[in-house]
Structure formats: structure tokens, C-alpha cells
C-alpha positions in Angstrom: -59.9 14.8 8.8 -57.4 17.9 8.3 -57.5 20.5 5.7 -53.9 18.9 4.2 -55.2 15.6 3.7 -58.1 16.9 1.9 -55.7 19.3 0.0 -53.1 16.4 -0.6 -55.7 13.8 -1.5 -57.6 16.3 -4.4 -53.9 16.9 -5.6 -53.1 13.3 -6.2 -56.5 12.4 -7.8 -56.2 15.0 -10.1 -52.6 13.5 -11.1 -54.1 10.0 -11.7 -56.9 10.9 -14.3 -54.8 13.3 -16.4 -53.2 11.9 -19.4 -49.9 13.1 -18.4 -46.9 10.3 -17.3 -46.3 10.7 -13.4 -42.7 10.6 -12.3 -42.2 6.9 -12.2 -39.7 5.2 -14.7 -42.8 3.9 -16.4 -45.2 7.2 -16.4 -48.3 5.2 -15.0 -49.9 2.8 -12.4 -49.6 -0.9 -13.0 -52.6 -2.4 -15.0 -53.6 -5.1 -12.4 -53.7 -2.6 -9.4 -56.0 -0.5 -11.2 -59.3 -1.5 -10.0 -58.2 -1.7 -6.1 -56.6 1.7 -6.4 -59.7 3.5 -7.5 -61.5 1.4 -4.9 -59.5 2.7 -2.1 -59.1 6.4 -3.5 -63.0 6.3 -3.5 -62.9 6.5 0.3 -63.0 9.7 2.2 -60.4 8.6 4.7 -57.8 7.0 2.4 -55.5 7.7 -1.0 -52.8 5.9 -2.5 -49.4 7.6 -3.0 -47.5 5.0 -4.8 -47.9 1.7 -6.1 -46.1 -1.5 -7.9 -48.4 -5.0 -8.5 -45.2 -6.5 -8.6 -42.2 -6.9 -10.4 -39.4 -10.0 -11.6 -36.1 -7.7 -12.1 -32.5 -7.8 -11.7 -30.2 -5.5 -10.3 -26.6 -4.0 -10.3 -25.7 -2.3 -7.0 -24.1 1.3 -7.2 -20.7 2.1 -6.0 -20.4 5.7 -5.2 -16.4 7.1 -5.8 -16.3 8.7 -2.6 -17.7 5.0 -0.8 -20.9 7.2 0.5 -22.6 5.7 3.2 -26.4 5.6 3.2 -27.7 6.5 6.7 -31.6 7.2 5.6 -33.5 4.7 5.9 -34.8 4.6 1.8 -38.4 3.8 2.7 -38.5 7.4 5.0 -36.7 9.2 2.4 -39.3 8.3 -0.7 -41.6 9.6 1.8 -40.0 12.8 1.9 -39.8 13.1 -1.7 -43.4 12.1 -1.9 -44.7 15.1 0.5 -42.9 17.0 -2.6 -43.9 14.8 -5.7 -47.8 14.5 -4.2 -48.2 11.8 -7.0 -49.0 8.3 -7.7 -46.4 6.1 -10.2 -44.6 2.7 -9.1 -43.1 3.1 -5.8 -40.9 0.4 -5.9 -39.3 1.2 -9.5 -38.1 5.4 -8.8 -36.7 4.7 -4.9 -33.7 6.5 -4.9 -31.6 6.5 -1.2 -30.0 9.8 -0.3 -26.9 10.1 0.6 -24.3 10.6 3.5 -20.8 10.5 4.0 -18.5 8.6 6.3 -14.7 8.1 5.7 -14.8 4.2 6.9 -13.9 1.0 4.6 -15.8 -1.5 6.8 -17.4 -3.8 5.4 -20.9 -2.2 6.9 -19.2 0.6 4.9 -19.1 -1.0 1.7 -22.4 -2.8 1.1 -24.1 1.0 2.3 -21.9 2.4 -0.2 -23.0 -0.1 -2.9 -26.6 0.9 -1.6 -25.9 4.8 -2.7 -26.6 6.3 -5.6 -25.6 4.6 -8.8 -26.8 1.3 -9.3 -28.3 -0.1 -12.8 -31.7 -2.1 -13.1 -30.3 -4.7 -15.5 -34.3 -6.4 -16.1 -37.2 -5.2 -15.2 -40.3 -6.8 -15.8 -44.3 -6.5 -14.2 -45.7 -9.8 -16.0 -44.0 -13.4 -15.7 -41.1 -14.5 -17.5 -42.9 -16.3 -20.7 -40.6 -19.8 -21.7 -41.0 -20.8 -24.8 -41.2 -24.3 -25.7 -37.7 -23.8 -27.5 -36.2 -21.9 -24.8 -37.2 -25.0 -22.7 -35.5 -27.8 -24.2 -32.8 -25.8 -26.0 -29.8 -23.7 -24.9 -30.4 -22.2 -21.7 -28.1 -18.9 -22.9 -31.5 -17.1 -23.1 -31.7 -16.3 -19.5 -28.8 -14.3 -19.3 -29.5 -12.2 -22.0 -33.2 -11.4 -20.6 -32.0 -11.1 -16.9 -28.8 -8.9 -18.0 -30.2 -7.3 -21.3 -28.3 -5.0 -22.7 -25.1 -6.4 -20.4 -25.0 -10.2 -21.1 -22.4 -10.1 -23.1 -20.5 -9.2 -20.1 -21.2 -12.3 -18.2 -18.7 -14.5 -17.7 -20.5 -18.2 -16.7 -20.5 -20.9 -14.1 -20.3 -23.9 -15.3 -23.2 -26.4 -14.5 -21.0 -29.2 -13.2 -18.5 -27.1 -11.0 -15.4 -27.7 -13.2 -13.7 -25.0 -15.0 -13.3 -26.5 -18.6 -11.8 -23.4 -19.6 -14.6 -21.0 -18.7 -13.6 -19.0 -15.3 -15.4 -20.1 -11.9 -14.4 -17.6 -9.5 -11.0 -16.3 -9.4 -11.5 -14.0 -6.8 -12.3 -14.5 -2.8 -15.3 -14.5 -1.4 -14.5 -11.5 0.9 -13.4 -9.9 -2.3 -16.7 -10.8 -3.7 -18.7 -9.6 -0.6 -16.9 -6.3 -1.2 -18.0 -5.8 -4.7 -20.7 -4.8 -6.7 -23.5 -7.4 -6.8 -26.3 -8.4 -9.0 -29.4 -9.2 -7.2 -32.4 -11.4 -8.7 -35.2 -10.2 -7.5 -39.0 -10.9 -7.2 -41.0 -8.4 -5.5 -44.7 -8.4 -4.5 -47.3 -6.0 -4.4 -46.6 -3.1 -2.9 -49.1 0.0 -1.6 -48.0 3.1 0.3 -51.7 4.8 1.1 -52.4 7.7 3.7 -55.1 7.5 6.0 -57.1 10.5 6.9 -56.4 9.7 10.9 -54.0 7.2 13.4 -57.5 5.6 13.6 -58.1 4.9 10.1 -54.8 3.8 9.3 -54.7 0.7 12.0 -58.1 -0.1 10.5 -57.2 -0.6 7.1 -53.7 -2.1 8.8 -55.7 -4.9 10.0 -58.0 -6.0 6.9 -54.7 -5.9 5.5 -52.7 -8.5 7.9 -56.2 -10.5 7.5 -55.8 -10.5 3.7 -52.3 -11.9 4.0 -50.2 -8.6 4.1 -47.8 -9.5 6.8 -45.2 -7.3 6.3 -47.2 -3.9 6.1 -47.4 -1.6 8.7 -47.5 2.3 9.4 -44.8 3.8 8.6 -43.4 6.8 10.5 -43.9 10.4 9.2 -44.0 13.6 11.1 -46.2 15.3 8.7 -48.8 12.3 7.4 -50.2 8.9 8.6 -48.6 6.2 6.0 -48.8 2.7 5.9 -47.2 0.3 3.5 -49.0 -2.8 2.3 -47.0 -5.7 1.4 -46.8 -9.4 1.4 -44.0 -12.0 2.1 -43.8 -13.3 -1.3 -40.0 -12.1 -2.1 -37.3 -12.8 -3.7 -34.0 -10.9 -3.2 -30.8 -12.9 -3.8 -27.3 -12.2 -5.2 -26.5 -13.9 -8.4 -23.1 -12.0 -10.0 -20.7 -9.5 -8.9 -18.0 -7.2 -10.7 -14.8 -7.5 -9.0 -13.7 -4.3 -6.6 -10.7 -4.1 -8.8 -11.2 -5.1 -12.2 -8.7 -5.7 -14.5 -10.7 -5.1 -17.8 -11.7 -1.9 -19.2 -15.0 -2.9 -19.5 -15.5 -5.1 -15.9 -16.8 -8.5 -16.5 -20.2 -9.5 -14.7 -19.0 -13.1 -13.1 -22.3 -15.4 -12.2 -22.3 -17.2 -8.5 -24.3 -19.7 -9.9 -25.7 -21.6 -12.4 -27.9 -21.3 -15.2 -30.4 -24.1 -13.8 -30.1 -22.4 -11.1 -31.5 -19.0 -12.6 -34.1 -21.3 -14.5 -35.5 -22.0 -10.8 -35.1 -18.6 -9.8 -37.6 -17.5 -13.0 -39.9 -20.8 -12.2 -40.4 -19.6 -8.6 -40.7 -16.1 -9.4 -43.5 -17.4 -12.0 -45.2 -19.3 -9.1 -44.8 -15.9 -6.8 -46.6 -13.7 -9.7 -49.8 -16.3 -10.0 -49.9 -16.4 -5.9 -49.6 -12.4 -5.7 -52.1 -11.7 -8.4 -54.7 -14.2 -6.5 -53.5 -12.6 -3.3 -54.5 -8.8 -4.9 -58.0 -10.2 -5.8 -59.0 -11.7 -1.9 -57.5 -8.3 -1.2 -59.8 -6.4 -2.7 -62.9 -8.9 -1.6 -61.8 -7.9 1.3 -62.0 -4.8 1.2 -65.2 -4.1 -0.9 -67.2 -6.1 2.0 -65.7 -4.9 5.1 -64.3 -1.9 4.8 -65.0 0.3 1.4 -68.5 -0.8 1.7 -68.8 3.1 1.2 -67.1 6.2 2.0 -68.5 6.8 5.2 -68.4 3.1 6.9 -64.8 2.3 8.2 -66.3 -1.0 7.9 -64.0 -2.3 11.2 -65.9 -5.0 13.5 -64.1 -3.6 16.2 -65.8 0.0 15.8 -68.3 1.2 18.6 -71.9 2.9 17.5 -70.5 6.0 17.8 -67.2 5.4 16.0 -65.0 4.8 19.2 -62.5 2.1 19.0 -63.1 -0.7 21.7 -61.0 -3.2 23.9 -62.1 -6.6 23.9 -64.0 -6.1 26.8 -66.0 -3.2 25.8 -66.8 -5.4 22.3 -67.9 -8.1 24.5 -70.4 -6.4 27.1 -71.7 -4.1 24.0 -72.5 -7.3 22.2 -73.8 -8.9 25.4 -76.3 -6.1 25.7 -77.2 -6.2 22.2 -77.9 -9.7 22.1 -80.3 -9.6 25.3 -82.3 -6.8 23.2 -82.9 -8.9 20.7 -84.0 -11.7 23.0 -86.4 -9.2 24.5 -87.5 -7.9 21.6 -88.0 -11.7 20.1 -89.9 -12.7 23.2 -92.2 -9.6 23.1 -93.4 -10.4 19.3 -94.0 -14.0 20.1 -96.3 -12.7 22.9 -98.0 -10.7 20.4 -98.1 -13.1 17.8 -99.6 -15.6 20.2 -102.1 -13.3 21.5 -103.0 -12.7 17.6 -103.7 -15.8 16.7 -105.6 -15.9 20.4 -108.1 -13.2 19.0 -108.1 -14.9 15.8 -109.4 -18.2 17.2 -112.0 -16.7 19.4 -113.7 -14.1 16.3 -113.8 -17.8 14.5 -115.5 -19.8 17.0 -118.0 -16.6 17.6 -118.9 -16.3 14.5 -119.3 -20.5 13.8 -121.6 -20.0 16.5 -124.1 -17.1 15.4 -124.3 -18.8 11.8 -125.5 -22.0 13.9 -127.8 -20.1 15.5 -129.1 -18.5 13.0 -129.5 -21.5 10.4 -131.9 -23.4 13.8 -134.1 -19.7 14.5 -134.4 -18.8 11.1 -138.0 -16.2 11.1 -140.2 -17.7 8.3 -140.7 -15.5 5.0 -144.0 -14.0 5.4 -146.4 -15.4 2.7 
């Protein structure tokens, strides 16, 4: 374990259990993810650096002015920013992407240019959407102003059956639209980024998490820590409105691409996704408090040798081949004893039936 893990780990902790906001948008870990952090901080080989439990949010893109292009990947940048932050907030909720530049008005340009710096989180929310028995049989208008808040009145709509009927469609082509700024729906997991202590520690951890249903996790590269990132499949990430590349209006209209039953299934789904990731977070950390936190020095990993060594199937296999003919030998050898036990047993029985006979017919007469 090196000195800057330690250093970085005792840094972090300290962060957590002060009263003061970390640098997230919200100032503090998630509720839910609460118990599972402080079960995985509790292990010597393994902190958490950020964290989200999951989120249902929408999303307006940023378009830079100069049309920067984003060439970091923005999962390697946070990291950077982390080695500098050292703290613990929602991961998902202060990602920033830093920024390049590249004269080029591709369309590969454009959307990494959208990706820049800039962009608006319309809705943001760590609980389901809550539909009230009026929202649900009345006019569906609500969901526009809780997915664009403060923007909804903005928002020009589809209509449900396709036809115009005096409300605008989509004037403008889709290349147009693939060129313009775009609001995303999105529902988005659980999501850990943790350092291991070790290469070794991180693939173990890796692999209760792929067991627990974390398929999209991995290690991330970093030249100065080992990182993984722990996530799940449960995603949502669609476009649902744009803003035109060359508005007309001083104030750009937000134009849906679809309809509002259509965002009523989005919510419904995302719903469903919060229920299955909150279940998900609990066999998670089952998981982990039986086979791998069982306590701060057990790595807890199957596949671990006696003296902590990693092994190949083959080495697992002979080294549980030997173990199991010690136990044979060792149950064979107490049934011998056992047997010869019971052995003496019977024969101090039968010799002592037989002095008491013998006794009882000899008996020496009481002198008178």
C-alpha cells in the first residue's frame, strides 16, 4: 500500500465527516449510497472518490462560440481534477469536459462542440418523478414544466397526433436539427469511482462488482492512482428537443421531437429504472459485506491463495484438490480413533460386568 494512498485516503475521510458542503452542485453524498460508502471506506485497501445513487435529469447541450472541440475523454479529465479536489460529492452532477480547439465544421465537429463547456441541466432530480393522481388523468402540460423548469415556457410542442393544427412540428431539417443544440432525457444509475490501494485490489473488487450486476464498470486508466468506476446498464440517454443553430427569436425556442405521451413513458421507465437500481445497490452491498468487506484485512476474493497470491484456474484447482484429500485424511484418522474409543469402551464394560459377577457368586461371609 503506498504512502499516497494512505495520505489521499485520510484526506478524503476527513472531507466526508466534516460539516462543510464538498464541491458538488449539491454539497453532499446521496442519502441512499450512504451506508455502502462508509462500508467500503472502512476497508484498508479501498476509498471512494465520488459518487451519484442515481439521477432522472434533463439536459441542454453547450455550444461553445468558437465551436471548441472536446478531445479529453471527460471521465479521464474528472480524474485529473479529482487528484486536485481529493474529495467525495456526486460525480456525475460537477463533470465538466475541458477543452480543445480545432477550426473544423464537421459534423464530428459540432456535436464535440455541443459537448464543451456551456451546457444547462434543465431537471435534475435523485428520487423518482412522483404523479399525482391529477397529473394522471389531467393535462399532461405538467411534464414540461418539471423536465424544462425554469425554461418551459420556451417549448414549443409536438402535437400527439402528428398534425400541425396550428402549433409548429418541425420546420427545420433534420441535419439542421442534428447540428443544433439538443435536450437530452436522461436516467442515470448508480455510479462509484473508488481507488484501490493496489492493481490487485482493484480487479478484486472489479469482479464482486460484475457479479453484483455492474457490467459496465471497469478500471479506469490513471498514471498516478488505480481507479475503477462502478456502474450498471440501467440508462437512459435520449434526445428529446433541440434549439435551432440559427434561431430567429431573441429568446430561441426549445422545439420537442416528440410527444408528451411519449415523455410520460420516458418518466414511467425512468421510475421502473430507480426501483431496479435501488434494489440493485442493496444485493450490492450483500455482496460485498459477505465476500469481500468481511473486514479490513480479508480481500474476501475466492480466487486468493493462502498467502495472498492470485491463482489461475489451475493452481485454484490442485490447491483445492490437496485441501480436500487432507480433510479426507484427517476424517479417516478420527474415525479410527473414535472406533478404537468406543473399542476400549466396550471392553472396560464387559470387564467390569464380569468382576461384579464374580464377586456377587465368592462373596467371603461376614464374620459373626
Amino acid at each position: 500500500m503506498s504512502d499516497g494512498f494512505t495520505s489521499r485516503k485520510k484526506t478524503i475521510l476527513v472531507a466526508l465527516n466534516s460539516d462543510t458542503p464538498d464541491k458538488s452542485p449539491k454539497g453532499y453524498v446521496d442519502e441512499p449510497l450512504l451506508p455502502l460508502i462508509v462500508l467500503i471506506n472502512n476497508h484498508k485497501d479501498y476509498v471512494t472518490t465520488s459518487s451519484c445513487s442515481g439521477r432522472i435529469c434533463t439536459y441542454l447541450e453547450g455550444l461553445d462560440e468558437s465551436n471548441a472541440v472536446e478531445i479529453e475523454d471527460e471521465e479521464n479529465s474528472a480524474l485529473e481534477r479529482q487528484d486536485e479536489r481529493n474529495g467525495d460529492g456526486d460525480g456525475g452532477d460537477d463533470a465538466q469536459v475541458s477543452k480543445g480547439y480545432e477550426e473544423n465544421t464537421s459534423l464530428a465537429a459540432v456535436e464535440a462542440a455541443k459537448r464543451a463547456k456551456g451546457g444547462q441541466w434543465l431537471y435534475v432530480s435523485h428520487d423518482p418523478i412522483i404523479i399525482t393522481p391529477e397529473q394522471d388523468s389531467g393535462d399532461q402540460h405538467w411534464i414540461v414544466e418539471t423536465l424544462f423548469g425554469s425554461e418551459a415556457h420556451r417549448v414549443v410542442l409536438m402535437e400527439e397526433d402528428g398534425s400541425k393544427q396550428g402549433i409548429n412540428l418541425s420546420p427545420h431539417k433534420a441535419s439542421d436539427i442534428a447540428r443544433s443544440q439538443l435536450v437530452y432525457f436522461k436516467f442515470e444509475p448508480m455510479i462509484l469511482h473508488i481507488e484501490a490501494s493496489t492493481p490487485l485490489a482493484a480487479k478484486t473488487f472489479l469482479n464482486h462488482s460484475l457479479f453484483s450486476g455492474y457490467r459496465n464498470s471497469g478500471i479506469l486508466p490513471s498514471a498516478k492512482r488505480t481507479m475503477l468506476a462502478i456502474r450498471s446498464t440501467l440508462k437512459i440517454d435520449t434526445p428529446i428537443a433541440y434549439i435551432p443553430s440559427t434561431p430567429s427569436e431573441t429568446e430561441p425556442k426549445i422545439h420537442l421531437m416528440v410527444s408528451l405521451t411519449y415523455l410520460r413513458v420516458l418518466i414511467e421507465l425512468s421510475n421502473d429504472k430507480f426501483r431496479m437500481n435501488v434494489s440493485q445497490i442493496s444485493r450490492f452491498e450483500k455482496r460485498l459485506t459477505e465476500h469481500l468487506l468481511k473486514d479490513g484485512n480479508d480481500l474476501g476474493n475466492k480466487r486468493m491463495g493462502d498467502q495472498g497470491e492470485w491463482e489461475d484456474k489451475e493452481a485454484r484447482r490442485e490447491r483445492k484438490r490437496k485441501e480436500g484429500l487432507i480433510k479426507q485424511q484427517q476424517a479417516a484418522k478420527a474415525k479410527i480413533e473414535a472406533d478404537a474409543r468406543r473399542e476400549a469402551a466396550a471392553e472396560d464394560g464387559a470387564v467390569n460386568a464380569t468382576t461384579a459377577e464374580f464377586e456377587k457368586d465368592y462373596q467371603v461371609p461376614a464374620e459373626q
